[in-house]
C-alpha positions as a LaTeX table, in Angstrom:
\begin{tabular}{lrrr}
\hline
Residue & $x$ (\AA) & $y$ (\AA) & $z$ (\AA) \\
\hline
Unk1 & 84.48 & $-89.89$ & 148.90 \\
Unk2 & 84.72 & $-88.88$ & 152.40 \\
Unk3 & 87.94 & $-89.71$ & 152.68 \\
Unk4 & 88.72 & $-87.53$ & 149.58 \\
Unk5 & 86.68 & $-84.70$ & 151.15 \\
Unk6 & 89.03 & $-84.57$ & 154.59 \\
Unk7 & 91.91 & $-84.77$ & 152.55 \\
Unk8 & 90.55 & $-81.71$ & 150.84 \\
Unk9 & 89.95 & $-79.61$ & 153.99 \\
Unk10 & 93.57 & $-80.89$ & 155.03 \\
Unk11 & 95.08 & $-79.54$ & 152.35 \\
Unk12 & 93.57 & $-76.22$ & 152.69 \\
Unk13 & 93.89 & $-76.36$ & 156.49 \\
Unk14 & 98.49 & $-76.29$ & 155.16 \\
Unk15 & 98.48 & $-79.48$ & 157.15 \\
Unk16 & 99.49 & $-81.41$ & 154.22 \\
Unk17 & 102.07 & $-80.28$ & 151.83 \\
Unk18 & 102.10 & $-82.49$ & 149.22 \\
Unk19 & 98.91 & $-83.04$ & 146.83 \\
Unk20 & 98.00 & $-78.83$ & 145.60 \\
Unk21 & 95.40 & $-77.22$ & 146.35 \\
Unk22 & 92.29 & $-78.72$ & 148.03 \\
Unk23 & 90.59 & $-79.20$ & 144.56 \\
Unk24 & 93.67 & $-80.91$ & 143.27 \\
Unk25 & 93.51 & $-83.49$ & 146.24 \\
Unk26 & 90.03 & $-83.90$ & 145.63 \\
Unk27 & 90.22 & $-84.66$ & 141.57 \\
Unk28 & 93.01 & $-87.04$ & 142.41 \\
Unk29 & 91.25 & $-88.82$ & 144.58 \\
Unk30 & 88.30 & $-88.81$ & 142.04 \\
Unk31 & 90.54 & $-89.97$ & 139.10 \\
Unk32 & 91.62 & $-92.94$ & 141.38 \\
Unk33 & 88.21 & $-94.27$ & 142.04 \\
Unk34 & 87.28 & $-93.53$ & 138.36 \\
Unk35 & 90.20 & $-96.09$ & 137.11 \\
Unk36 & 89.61 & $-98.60$ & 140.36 \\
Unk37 & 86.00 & $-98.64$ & 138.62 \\
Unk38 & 87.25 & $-99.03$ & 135.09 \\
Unk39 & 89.76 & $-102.00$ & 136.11 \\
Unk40 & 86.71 & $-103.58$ & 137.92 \\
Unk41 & 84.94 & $-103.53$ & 135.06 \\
Unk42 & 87.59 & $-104.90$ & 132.78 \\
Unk43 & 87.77 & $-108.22$ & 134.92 \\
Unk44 & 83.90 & $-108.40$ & 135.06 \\
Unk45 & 83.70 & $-108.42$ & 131.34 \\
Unk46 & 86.77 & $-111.14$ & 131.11 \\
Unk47 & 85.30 & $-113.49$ & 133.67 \\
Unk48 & 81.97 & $-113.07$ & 131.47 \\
Unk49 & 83.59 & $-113.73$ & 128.24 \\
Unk50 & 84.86 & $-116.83$ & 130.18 \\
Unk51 & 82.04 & $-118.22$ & 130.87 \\
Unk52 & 80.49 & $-117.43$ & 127.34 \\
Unk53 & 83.49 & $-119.24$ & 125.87 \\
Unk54 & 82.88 & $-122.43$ & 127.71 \\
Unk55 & 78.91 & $-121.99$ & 127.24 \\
Unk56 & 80.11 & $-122.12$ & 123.23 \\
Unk57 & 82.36 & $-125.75$ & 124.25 \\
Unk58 & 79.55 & $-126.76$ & 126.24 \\
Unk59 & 77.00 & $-126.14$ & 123.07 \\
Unk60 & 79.03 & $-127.27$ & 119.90 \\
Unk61 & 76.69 & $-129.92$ & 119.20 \\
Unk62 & 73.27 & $-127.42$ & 119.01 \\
Unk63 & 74.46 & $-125.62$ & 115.82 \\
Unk64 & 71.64 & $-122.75$ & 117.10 \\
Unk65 & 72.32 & $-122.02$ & 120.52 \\
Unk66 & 76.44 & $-122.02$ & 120.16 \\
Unk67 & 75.85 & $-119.75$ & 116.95 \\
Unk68 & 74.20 & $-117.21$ & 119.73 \\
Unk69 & 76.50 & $-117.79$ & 122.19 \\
Unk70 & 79.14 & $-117.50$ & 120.01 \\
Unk71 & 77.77 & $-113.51$ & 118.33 \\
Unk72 & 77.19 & $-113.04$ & 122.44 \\
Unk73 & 81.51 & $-113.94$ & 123.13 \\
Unk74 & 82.63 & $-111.99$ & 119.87 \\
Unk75 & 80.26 & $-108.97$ & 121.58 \\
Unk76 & 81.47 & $-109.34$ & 125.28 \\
Unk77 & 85.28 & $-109.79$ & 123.62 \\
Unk78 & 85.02 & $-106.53$ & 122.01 \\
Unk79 & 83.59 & $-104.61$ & 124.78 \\
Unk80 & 86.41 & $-106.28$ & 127.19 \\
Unk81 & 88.55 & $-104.90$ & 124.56 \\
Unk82 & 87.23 & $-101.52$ & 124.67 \\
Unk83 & 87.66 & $-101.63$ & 128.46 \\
Unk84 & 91.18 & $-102.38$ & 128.85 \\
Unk85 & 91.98 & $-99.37$ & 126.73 \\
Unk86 & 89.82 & $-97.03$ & 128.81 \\
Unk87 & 91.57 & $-98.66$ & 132.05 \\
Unk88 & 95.00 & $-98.46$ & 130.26 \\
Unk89 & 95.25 & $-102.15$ & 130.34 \\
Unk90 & 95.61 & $-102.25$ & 126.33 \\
Unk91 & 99.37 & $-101.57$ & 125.97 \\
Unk92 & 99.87 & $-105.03$ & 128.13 \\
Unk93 & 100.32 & $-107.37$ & 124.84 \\
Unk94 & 100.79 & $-110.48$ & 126.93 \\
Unk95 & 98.40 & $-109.66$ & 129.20 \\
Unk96 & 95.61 & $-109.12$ & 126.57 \\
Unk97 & 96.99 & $-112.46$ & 124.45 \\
Unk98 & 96.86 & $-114.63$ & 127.59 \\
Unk99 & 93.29 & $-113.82$ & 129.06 \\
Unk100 & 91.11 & $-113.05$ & 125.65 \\
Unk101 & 90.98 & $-116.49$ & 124.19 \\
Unk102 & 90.13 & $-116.75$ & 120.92 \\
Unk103 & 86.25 & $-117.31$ & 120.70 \\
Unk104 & 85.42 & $-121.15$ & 119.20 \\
Unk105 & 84.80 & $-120.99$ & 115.64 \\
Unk106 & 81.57 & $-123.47$ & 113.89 \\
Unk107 & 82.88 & $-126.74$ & 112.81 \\
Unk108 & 80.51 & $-127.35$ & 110.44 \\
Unk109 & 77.02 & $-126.20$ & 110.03 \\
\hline
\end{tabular}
């Protein structure tokens, strides 16, 4: 943010001629962090659907605890879903095929 803020004062300073005006400089720099914060948060939410998908292998013989597990991966799935579109990751079908593995289905109950 302080880096954003010198920029700023650059800017209006006609030191730097690319970028607008200072408040341009400074909402770019804003909308940067914004999506560094929304990709972050997309590969949080996969590496936790990750690990709920292997707590699900793990559990397949406690019909109880994988069932829970299980609603937890299908809610984690959806939200990582959610977050690739806010981070513009969605349009990426390979990417989105190869890292959101289908959640384990019951075998029998």
């Amino acid at each position: 943010m302080v880096q954003a803020e010198i920029d700023a004062i650059t800017a209006r300073k006609g030191r730097q001629t690319t970028g607008g005006s200072p408040g341009d400089v400074m909402m770019g720099k804003l909308e940067h962090e914004f999506q560094v914060e929304r990709v972050s948060n997309a590969m949080k939410l996969e590496e936790k659907l990750r690990s709920l998908i292997t707590k699900c292998s793990e559990n397949r013989g406690d019909t109880e605890l994988f069932n829970a597990t299980r609603k937890r991966a299908l809610a984690a799935r959806q939200d990582l879903i959610v977050q690739r579109e806010a981070a513009g990751m969605a349009k990426n079908a390979a990417l989105n095929a190869e890292t959101v593995e289908d959640v384990p289905i019951p075998t029998s109950m």
